[in-house]
C-alpha positions, 0 to 999 in steps of 0.5 A: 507557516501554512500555505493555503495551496489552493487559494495560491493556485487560484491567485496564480491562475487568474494573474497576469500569465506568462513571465514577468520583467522589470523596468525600472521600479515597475514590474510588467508582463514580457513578451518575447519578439524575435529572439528579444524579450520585452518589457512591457512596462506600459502595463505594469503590474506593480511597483516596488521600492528596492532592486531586490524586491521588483527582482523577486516579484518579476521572478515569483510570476504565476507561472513560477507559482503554478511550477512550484506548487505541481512540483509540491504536489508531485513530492507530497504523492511520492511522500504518500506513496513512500509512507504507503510503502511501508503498510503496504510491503507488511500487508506482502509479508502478512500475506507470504506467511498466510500463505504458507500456512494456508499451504502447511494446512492443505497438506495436513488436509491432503494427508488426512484426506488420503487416510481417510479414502483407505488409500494408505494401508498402515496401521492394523486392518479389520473386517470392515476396512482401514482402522485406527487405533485409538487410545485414552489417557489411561491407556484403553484403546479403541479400534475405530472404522474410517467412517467413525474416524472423524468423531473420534479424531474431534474428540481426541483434539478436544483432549477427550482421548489421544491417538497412539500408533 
C-alpha cells in the first residue's frame, strides 16, 4: 500500500484540530476544561457502527496524523543519511589513499628537485656541475649535465634508455 503522504497531510491539517473523543457512536472534538476533558458531541465530526471503529477514528486524530507523518519523515532523513553514509565513508577512504599518494608523489618530487638544484654530490662530477650517468639497454652510457637531465630522464621513462648507478 502506498500512502500519498502529502495529500494525508493536507487532510490532516484542514480537519478539525485537537484531539478528538467519542460519545456514544459520535465522534467529536474535546476540549479540556479544569483538569476534565469534554466531548463535545454537539459537533460530531462522524459516526461509526462498532465500538472499535469510533475507537479508532477519535484515536487517528489530525493531530496523531501530523505526529506519525513527521515521525515518517524523521526515519526516511536518517534512512538517506544512513544509505548516504556509506558513499560517503568510501569518498574518505578514496581520499585517505590519494592522499597518500599525492604525498608518495611529492616526496619523489622533493627528491628530484633536490638532485636537480646540485644539492646532492653523488654520482661521478664533471667540469660543468652535477652529472648523471646514464646508460642504454645495450650498455652505452652517457654522462649528461643536470640542465640536460630532464630530456634525458623523459626519455629513459619512455624505455629509450635507462639509468644505472
Amino acid at each position: 500500500m502506498t500512502v500519498n503522504k502529502a495529500q494525508l497531510k493536507a487532510l490532516a491539517e484542514a480537519a478539525t484540530p485537537g484531539e478528538w473523543g467519542y460519545s456514544g457512536d459520535y465522534i467529536a472534538p474535546t476540549r479540556s476544561e479544569s483538569g476534565a476533558t469534554y466531548v463535545e458531541a454537539w459537533r460530531s465530526i462522524g459516526q461509526a457502527k462498532t465500538a472499535e471503529d469510533i475507537q479508532f477514528i477519535a484515536a487517528a486524530n489530525p493531530a496523531t496524523v501530523l505526529a506519525l507523518l513527521s515521525e515518517i519523515e524523521r526515519i526516511e532523513l536518517i534512512s538517506r543519511i544512513s544509505c548516504n553514509h556509506d558513499a560517503y565513508m568510501a569518498v574518505l577512504s578514496e581520499r585517505d589513499q590519494l592522499k597518500a599518494e599525492n604525498e608518495a608523489l611529492r616526496q619523489d618530487a622533493e627528491r628530484y628537485r633536490f638532485i636537480r638544484q646540485g644539492q646532492m654530490i653523488e654520482g661521478e662530477s664533471c667540469s660543468e656541475g652535477l652529472c648523471l650517468d646514464l646508460w642504454d639497454a645495450e650498455g652505452a652510457g652517457q654522462m649528461l649535465v643536470l640542465e640536460e637531465a630532464d630530456q634525458a630522464i623523459d626519455a629513459a621513462m619512455a624505455g629509450e634508455r635507462h639509468y644505472v648507478h
